[in-house]
N, C-alpha and C positions, 0 to 999 in steps of 0.2 A: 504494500500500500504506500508505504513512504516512496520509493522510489519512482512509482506511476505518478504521483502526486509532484511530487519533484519536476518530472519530465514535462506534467500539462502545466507548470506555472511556470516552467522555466530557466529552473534552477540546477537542471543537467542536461544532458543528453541523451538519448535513449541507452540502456544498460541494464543489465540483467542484475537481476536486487540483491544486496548484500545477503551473506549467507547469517543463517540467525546468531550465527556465536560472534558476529561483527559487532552487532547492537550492544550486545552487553561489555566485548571491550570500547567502545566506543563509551562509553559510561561508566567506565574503571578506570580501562588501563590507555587507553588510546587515544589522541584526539580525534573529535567525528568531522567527516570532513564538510565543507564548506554548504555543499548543497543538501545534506543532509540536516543539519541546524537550523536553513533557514526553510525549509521545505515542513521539518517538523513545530520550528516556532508560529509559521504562517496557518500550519492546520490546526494549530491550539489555537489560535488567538480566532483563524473564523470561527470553529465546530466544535471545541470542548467547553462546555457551562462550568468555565472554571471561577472558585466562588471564594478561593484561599487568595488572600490580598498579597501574601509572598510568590504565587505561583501568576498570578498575574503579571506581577511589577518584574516578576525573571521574566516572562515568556516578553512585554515590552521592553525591556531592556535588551535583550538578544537582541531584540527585531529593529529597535533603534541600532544597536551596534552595528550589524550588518549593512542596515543602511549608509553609515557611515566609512564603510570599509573595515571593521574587526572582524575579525579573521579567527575563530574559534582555535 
């Protein structure tokens, strides 16, 4: 889902999706890469009823970052 999601907004190019043990180094041990951060902050902020005011202010902050050129 992340990676289709990705591709129709334009945050990659088409590619075949991470294998699932990537997600969780990507949230450990690795940084996630570029289109994956903003592809996952963009689908919080439209489609998740997120209602925690720290999980908010992360998910805008990412999204301002990126805009800005930060670089995960």
């Amino acid at each position: 889902m992340l990676t289709s999601f990705a591709v129709e907004r334009g945050f990659s190019d088409s590619r075949r999706p991470p294998p699932g043990s990537a997600l969780e180094q990507w949230a450990t041990v690795a940084k996630a890469p570029l289109w994956a951060v903003q592809a996952a902050a963009t689908w919080l902020h439209a489609y998740a009823a997120l209602t925690d005011p720290d999980e908010i202010g992360a998910v805008a902050d990412v999204l301002a970052g990126v805009e800005r050129g930060w670089e995960p």
